[in-house]
C-alpha positions as CSV (number, residue, x, y, z in Angstrom):
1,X,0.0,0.0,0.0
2,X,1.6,3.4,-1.0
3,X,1.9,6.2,1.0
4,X,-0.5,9.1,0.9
5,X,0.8,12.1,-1.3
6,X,-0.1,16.0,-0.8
7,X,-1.0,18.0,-3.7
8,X,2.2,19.1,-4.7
9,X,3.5,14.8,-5.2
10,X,5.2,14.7,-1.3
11,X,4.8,11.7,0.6
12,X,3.2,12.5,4.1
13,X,4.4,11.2,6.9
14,X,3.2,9.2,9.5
15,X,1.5,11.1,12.4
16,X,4.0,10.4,14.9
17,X,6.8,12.3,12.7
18,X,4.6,15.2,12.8
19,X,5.8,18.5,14.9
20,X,3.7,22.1,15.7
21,X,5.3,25.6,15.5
22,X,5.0,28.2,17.7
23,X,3.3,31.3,16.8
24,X,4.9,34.1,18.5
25,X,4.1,37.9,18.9
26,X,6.7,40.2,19.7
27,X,5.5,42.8,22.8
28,X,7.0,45.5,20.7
29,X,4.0,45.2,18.2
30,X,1.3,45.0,20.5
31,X,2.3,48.8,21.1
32,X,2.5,49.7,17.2
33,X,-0.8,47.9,16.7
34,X,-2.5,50.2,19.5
35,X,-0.8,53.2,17.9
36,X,-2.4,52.3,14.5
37,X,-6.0,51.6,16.0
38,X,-5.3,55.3,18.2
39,X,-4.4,57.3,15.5
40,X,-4.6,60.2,18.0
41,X,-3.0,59.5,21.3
42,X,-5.9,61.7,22.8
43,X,-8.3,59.1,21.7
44,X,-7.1,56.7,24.5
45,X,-8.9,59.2,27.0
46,X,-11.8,58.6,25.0
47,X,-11.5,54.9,25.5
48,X,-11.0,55.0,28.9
49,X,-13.8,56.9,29.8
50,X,-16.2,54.4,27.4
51,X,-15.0,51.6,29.2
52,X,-16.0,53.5,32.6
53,X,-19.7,53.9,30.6
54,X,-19.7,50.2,29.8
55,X,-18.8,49.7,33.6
56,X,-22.0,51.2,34.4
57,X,-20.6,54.2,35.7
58,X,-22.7,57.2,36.6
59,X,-19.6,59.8,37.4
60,X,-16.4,59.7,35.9
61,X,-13.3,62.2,36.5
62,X,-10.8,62.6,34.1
63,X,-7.6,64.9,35.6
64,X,-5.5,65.8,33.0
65,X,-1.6,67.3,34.5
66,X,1.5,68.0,32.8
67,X,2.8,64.9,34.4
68,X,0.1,62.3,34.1
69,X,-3.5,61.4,33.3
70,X,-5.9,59.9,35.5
71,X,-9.8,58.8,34.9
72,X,-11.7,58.0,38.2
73,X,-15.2,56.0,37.7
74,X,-17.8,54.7,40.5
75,X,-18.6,51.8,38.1
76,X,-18.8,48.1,39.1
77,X,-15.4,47.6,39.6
78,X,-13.4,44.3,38.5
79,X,-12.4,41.2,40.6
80,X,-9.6,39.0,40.3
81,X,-11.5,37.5,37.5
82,X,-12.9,40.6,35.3
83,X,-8.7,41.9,35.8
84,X,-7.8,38.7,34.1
85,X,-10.6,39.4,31.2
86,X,-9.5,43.5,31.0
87,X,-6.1,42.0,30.4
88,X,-7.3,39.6,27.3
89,X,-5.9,40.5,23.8
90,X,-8.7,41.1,21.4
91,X,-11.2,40.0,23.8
92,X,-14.7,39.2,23.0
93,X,-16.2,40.1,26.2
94,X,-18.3,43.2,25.3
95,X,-19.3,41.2,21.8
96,X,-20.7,38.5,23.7
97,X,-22.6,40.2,26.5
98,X,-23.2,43.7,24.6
99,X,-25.5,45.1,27.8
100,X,-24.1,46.6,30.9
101,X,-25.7,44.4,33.9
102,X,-26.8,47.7,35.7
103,X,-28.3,50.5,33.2
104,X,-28.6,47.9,30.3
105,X,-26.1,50.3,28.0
106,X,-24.7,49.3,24.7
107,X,-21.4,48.8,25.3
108,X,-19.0,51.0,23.3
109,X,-15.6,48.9,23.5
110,X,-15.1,46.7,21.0
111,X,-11.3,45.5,20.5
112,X,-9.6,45.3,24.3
113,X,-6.1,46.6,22.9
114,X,-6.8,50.2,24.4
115,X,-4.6,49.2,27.5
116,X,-1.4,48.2,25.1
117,X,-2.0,51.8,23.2
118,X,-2.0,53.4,25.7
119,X,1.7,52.8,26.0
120,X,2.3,54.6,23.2
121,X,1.7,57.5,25.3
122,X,3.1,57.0,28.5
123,X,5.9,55.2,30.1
124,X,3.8,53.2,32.2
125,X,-0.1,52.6,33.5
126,X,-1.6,51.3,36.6
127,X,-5.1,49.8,36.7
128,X,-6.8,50.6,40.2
129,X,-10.1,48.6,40.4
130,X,-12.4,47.5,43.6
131,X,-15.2,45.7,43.9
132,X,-17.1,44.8,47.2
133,X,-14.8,42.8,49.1
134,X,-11.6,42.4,46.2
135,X,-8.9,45.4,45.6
136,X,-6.0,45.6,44.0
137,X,-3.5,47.0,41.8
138,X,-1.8,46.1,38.5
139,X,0.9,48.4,37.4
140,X,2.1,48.0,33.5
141,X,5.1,49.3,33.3
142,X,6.5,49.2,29.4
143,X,10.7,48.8,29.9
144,X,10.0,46.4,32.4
145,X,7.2,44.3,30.4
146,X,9.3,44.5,27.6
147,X,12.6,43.3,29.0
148,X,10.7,40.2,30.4
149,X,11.9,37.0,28.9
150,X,9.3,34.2,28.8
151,X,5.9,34.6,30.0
152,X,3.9,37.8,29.4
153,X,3.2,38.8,33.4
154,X,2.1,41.7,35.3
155,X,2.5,42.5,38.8
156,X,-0.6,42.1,40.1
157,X,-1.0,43.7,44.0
158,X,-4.0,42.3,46.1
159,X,-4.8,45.3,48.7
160,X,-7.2,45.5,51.4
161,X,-10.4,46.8,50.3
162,X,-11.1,51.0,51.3
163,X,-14.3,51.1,52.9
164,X,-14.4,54.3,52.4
165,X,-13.9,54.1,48.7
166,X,-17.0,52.4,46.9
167,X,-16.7,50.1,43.8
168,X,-14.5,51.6,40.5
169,X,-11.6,51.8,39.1
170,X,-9.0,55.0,38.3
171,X,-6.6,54.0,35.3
172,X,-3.7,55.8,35.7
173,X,-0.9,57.5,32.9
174,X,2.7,58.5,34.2
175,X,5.9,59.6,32.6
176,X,3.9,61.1,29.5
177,X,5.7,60.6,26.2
178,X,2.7,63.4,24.8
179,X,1.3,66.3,25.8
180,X,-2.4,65.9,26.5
181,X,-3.9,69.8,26.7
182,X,-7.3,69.8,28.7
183,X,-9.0,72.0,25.7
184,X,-8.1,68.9,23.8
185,X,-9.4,66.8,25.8
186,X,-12.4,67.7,26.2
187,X,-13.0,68.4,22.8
188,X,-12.6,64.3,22.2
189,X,-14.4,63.3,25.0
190,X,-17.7,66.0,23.6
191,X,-17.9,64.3,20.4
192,X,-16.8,60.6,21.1
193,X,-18.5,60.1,24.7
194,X,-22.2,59.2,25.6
195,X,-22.7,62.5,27.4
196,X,-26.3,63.0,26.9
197,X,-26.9,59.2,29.0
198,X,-28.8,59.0,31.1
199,X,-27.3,58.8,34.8
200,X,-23.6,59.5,33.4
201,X,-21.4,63.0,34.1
202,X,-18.5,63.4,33.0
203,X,-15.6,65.7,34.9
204,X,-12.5,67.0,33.7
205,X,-10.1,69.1,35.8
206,X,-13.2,69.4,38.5
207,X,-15.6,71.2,36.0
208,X,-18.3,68.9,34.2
209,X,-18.1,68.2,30.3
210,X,-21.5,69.1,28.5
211,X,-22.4,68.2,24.9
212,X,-22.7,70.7,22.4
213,X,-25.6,72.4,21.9
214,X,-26.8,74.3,18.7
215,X,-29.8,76.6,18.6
216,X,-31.6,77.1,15.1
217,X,-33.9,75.6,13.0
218,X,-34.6,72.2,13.9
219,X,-35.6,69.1,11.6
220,X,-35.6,66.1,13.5
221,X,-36.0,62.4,11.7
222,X,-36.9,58.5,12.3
223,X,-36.1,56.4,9.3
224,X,-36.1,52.8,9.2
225,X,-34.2,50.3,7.5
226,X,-33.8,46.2,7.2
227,X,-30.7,47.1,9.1
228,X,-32.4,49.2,12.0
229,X,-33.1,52.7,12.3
230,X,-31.4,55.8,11.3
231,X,-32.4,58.7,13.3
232,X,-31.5,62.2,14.2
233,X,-31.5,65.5,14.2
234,X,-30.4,68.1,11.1
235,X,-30.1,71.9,12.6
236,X,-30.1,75.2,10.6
237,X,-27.6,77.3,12.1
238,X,-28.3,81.3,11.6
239,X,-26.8,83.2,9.2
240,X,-24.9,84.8,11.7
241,X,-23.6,81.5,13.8
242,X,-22.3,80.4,10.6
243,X,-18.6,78.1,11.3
244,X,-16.5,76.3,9.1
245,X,-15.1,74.9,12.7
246,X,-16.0,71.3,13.1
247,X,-18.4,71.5,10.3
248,X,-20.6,68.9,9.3
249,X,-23.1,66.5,10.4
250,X,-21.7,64.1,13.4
251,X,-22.7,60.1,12.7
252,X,-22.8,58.5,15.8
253,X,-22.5,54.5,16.5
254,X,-23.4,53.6,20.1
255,X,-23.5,57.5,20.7
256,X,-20.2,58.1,19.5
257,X,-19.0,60.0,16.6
258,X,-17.4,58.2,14.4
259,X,-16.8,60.8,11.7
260,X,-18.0,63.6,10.2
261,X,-20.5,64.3,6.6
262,X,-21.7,67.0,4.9
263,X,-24.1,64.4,3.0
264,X,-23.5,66.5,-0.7
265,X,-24.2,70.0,0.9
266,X,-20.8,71.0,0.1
267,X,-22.5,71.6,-3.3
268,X,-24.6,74.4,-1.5
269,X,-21.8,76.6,-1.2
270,X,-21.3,78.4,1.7
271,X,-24.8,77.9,3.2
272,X,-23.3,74.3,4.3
273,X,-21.3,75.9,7.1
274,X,-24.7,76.6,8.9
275,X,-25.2,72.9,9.0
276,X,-24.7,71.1,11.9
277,X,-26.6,68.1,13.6
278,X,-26.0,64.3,14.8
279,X,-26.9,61.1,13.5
280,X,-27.5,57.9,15.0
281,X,-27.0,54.6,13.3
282,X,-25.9,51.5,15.5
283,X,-26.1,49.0,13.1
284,X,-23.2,50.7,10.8
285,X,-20.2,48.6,10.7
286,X,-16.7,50.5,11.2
287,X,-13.6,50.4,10.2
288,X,-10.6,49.0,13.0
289,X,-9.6,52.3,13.8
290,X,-13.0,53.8,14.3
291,X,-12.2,56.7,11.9
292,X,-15.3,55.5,9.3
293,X,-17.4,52.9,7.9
294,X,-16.7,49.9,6.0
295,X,-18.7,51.9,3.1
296,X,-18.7,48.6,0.6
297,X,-21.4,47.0,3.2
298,X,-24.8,46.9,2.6
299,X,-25.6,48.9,6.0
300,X,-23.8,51.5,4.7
301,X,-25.7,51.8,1.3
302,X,-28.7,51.7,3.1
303,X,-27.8,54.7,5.0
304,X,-26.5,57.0,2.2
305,X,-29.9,56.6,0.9
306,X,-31.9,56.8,4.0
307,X,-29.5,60.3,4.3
308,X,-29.9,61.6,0.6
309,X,-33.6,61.7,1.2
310,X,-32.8,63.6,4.5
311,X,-30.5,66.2,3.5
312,X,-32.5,67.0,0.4
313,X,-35.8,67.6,2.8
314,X,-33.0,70.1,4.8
315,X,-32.3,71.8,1.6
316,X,-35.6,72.4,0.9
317,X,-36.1,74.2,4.2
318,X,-32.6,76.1,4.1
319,X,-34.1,77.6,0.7
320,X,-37.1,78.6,2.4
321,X,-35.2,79.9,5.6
322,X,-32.7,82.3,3.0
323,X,-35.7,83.5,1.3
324,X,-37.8,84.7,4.2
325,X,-34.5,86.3,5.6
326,X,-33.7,88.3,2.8
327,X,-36.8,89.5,2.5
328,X,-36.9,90.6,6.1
329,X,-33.8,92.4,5.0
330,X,-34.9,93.9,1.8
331,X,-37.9,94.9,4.0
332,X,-36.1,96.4,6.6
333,X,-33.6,98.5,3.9
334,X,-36.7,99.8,1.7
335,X,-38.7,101.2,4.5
336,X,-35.9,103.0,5.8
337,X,-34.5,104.4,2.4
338,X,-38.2,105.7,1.5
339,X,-38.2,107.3,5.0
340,X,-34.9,109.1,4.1
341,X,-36.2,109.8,0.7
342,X,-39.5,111.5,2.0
343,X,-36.9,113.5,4.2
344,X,-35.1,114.8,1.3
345,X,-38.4,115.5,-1.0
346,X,-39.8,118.1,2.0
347,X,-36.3,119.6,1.9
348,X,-36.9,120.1,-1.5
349,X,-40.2,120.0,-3.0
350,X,-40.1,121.5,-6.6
351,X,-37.9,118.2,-6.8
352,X,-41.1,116.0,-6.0
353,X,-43.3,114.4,-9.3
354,X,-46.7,114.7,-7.6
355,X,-46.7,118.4,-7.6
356,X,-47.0,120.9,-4.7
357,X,-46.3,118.7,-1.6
358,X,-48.3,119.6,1.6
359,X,-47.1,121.3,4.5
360,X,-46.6,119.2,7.7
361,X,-44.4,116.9,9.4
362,X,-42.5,114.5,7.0
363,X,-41.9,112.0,9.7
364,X,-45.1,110.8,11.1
365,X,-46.6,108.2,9.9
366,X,-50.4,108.8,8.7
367,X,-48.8,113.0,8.4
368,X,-48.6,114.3,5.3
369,X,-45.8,112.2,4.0
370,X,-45.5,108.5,5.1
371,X,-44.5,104.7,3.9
372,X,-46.2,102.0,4.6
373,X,-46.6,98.6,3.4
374,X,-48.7,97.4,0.4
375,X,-50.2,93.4,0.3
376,X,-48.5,91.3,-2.7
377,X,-51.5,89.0,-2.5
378,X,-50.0,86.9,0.3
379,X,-47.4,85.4,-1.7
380,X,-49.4,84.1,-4.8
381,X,-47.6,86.3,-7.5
382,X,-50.5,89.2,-7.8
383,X,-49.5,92.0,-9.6
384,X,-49.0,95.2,-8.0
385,X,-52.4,97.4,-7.9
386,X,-52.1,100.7,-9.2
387,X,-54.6,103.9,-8.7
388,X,-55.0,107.0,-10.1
389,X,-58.0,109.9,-9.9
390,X,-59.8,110.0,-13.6
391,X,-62.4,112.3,-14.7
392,X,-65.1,113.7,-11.7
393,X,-62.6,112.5,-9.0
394,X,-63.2,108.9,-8.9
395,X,-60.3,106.5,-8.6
396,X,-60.0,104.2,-11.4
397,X,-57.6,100.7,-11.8
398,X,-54.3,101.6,-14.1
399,X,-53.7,98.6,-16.3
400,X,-50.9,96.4,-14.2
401,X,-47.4,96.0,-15.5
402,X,-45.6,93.2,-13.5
403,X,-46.5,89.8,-12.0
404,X,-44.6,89.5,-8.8
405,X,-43.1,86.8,-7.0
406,X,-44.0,85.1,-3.7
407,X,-40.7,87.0,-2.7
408,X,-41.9,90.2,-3.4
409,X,-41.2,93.2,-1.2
410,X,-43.7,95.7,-2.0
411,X,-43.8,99.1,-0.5
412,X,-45.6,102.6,-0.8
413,X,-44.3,106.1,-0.4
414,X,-47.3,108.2,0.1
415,X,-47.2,112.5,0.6
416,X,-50.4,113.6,0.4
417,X,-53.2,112.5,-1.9
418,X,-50.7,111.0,-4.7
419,X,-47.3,108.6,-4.0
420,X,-45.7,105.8,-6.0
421,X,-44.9,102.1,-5.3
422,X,-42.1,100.2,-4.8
423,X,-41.0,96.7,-5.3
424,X,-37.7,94.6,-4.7
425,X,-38.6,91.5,-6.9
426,X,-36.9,89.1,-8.9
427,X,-36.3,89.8,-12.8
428,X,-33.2,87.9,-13.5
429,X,-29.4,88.7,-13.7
430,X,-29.5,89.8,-17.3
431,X,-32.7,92.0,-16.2
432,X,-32.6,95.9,-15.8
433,X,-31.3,97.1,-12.3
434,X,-34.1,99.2,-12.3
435,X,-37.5,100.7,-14.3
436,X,-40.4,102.7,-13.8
437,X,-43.6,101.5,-15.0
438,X,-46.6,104.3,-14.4
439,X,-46.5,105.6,-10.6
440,X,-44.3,102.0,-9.8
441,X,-40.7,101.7,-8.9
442,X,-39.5,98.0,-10.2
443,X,-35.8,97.0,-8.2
444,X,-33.9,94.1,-9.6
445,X,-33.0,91.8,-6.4
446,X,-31.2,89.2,-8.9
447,X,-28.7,91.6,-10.3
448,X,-25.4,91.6,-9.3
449,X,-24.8,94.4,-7.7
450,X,-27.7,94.1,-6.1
451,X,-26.2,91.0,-4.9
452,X,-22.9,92.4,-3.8
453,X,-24.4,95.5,-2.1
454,X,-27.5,93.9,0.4
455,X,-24.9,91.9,2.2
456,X,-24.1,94.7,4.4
457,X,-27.3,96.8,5.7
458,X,-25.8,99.8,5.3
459,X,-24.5,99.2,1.6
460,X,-28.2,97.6,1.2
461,X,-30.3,100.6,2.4
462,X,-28.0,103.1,0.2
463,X,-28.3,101.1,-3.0
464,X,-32.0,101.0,-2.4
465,X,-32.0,104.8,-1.8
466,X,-29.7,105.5,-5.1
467,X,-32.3,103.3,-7.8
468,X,-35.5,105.1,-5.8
469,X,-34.0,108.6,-6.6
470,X,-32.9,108.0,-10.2
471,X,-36.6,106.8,-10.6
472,X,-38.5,109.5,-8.7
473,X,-35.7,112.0,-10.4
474,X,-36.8,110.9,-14.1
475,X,-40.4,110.7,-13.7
476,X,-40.1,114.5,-12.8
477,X,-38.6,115.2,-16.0
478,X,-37.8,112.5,-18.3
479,X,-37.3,114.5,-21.6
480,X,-34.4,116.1,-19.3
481,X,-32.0,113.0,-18.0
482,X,-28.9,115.7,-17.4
483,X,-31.2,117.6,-14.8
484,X,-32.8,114.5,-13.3
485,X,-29.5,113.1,-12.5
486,X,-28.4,116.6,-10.7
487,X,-31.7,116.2,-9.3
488,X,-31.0,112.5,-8.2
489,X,-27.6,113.8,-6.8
490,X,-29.4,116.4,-4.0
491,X,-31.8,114.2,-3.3
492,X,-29.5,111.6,-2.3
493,X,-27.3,113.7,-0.5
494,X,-30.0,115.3,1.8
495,X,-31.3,111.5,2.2
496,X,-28.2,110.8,4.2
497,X,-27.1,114.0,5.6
498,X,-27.1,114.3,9.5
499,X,-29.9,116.1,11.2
């Protein structure tokens, strides 16, 4: 009977030939593989005060010195067994049991080589830990651990238990190898902690960490997949809290970010730096580091869609949000460029286009000269109504010239029995910057200097002011331009001169 052959045409041996090779780590690497999982050193903080929160942990402190880094928790401590489990490479512990026994959490921790990272930053670590009746102390020191020949071993210390001290553990960094700055610190613990748990606080340097909050326009969404469900909260900053710090939309796993989107909006332009907000997705799978998302999975393409629905709802609102607020502004600039206007037509009334002006106080509202608003239909593109006295004194309808826009600002400056309108509206970049039609005064809100001038309200009220006088100015005397401009000029100048 021949002897068995492998695949390649060598004869096997029998089983008692056979020998095993040892597979072998080298410490050095469990270090270098912590460092790549850590890419920032800070992170380890992070981890520490996670594992606290798996722990069940209502209080942690965090102390951050030149000289070392502690973090303090009141969790459930760890016996003699739970030390030997913390100590497991690439343990499945928090896989296996993903609840915390107390507040039922979803445990954060996923890889147990936080511990061997953290060596990367420090010369050496000491794990604290007490639970009812066990206490003790296992100090990790990394020259030592690494000149050890044989068996991987720690010192392990049993100590009496403190009954003054109840159940926890304090992991503590000494002989720093980085600098950890508490600003830093605490910026990594806001966006990569559970700080809006319930029962859990978290203290750094004796002053509590709270999550960011953003005020604006809210849009809050549930969306469900095969996966699980994608929910969250989009917010609309104001114009004026516009940041491009930490901008984008924070996706969280187990209530930590994991990264950063903007979802497409940086297409917007620079609208997307008033979008801020946080997402929660448990069910996404992430990369080893925890920087992103294994983005080839089907729990990630279910997302992206779930999210491309969402931010194109938030567009739609952002739209409507810019449009009501420019017209707040273009509201606020008109009234108070007719006001000046009226000013400067009583300082000089052989200037004015409806004729003698009566005598009285140009700057009371209902007196002889006023502004005041005029209804665009409530938005459903009316034209503007015009009036005019025909034959026996009765007020007859003059044809209309313009279908406006829901954006329309309309506004009328009134002396007297006669006046003219005035309306911001849209007519298009390539459209007129302004025009008179009958007693009307059309402004161009798309053209580009337009554009360029209502971003400061001062530019926004003058520009206004400038079109309303080279209007009013021509209607005096069209046949005339030369005069009406000189006209314009006085006008304008009295418009803005100090009482």
């Amino acid at each position: 009977m021949s002897e068995p052959t492998t695949e390649a045409g060598y004869h096997q041996t029998s089983p008692e030939a056979r020998s095993y090779l040892p597979v072998t780590v080298d410490k050095s690497h469990l270090v270098t593989i912590g460092e790549r999982l850590y890419t920032e050193s800070i992170e380890l903080i992070r981890e520490l005060v996670n594992n606290a929160y798996d722990a069940d942990a209502t209080e942690v402190k965090v102390t951050v010195t030149p000289e070392s880094v502690s973090v303090e928790d009141n969790g459930t401590g760890m016996d003699l067994e739970g030390l030997q489990q913390y100590f497991v490479i690439g343990s499945q512990e928090k896989l296996q049991r993903p609840k915390s026994p107390v507040f039922k959490r979803d445990r954060i921790g996923q890889f147990g080589i936080g511990k061997f990272a953290t060596l990367s930053a420090c010369q050496r670590f000491s794990v604290l830990t007490q639970k009812e009746n066990f206490a003790a102390r296992v100090v990790f020191d990394k020259e030592a651990w690494s000149q050890e020949v044989g068996e991987w071993r720690l010192p392990l210390e049993i100590l009496s238990p403190d009954s003054a001290r109840a159940n926890g553990t304090t992991v503590t960094l000494q002989g720093l190898t980085k600098q950890f700055l508490p600003e830093d610190v605490e910026r990594k613990i806001v966006e990569g902690v559970p700080l809006k748990a319930p029962h859990f606080a978290v203290m750094l340097n004796h002053k509590p960490v709270t999550p960011k909050s953003f005020s604006g326009h809210r849009i809050p969404f549930l969306e469900g997949t095969e996966f699980g469900p994608v929910s969250g909260e989009i917010i609309i900053l104001p114009a004026s809290a516009s940041s491009l710090e930490e901008l984008g939309i924070e996706v969280k796993v187990k209530q930590v970010t994991v990264r950063r989107d903007l979802f497409g909006a940086e297409t917007w332009g620079k609208v997307a730096a008033r979008i801020r907000g946080e997402i929660h997705a448990d069910f996404l799978p992430i990369t080893s580091d925890r920087s992103g998302f294994i983005i080839d999975s089907a729990e990630y393409r279910a997302f992206v869609q779930i999210m491309q629905r969402v931010m194109n709802e938030v567009h739609a609102v952002l739209t409507r949000l810019m449009g009501k607020g420019e017209k707040r502004a273009a509201s606020r600039a008109l009234g108070e460029a007719l006001e000046r206007i009226t000013k400067a037509l009583f300082r000089n009334p052989d200037f004015s286009p409806f004729g003698p002006l009566p005598i009285g106080d140009p700057g009371g509202i209902g007196g002889a000269a006023a502004t005041k608003s005029v209804e665009t239909g409530g938005g459903d593109g009316k034209p503007v109504g015009m009036s005019k006295r025909g034959a026996g004194g009765k007020r007859k309808k003059s044809p209309t010239a313009k279908r406006l826009t829901p954006d329309a600002v309309v506004r009328r400056l009134k002396m007297g029995q006669a006046g003219i309108s005035c309306c911001l509206d849209h007519f298009g970049e390539a459209g007129p910057e302004s025009f008179s039609e009958g007693t009307t005064v059309y402004i161009n809100r798309d053209h580009p200097l337009y554009k360029r001038e209502c971003k400061k309200a001062d530019a926004h009220t003058m520009h206004i002011a400038r079109l309303l006088t080279q209007e009013i100015s021509l209607m005096k005397d069209p046949r005339n331009p030369r005069q009406a401009f000189e006209r314009q000029s006085k006008l304008l100048r009295d418009a803005f001169i100090e009482d």
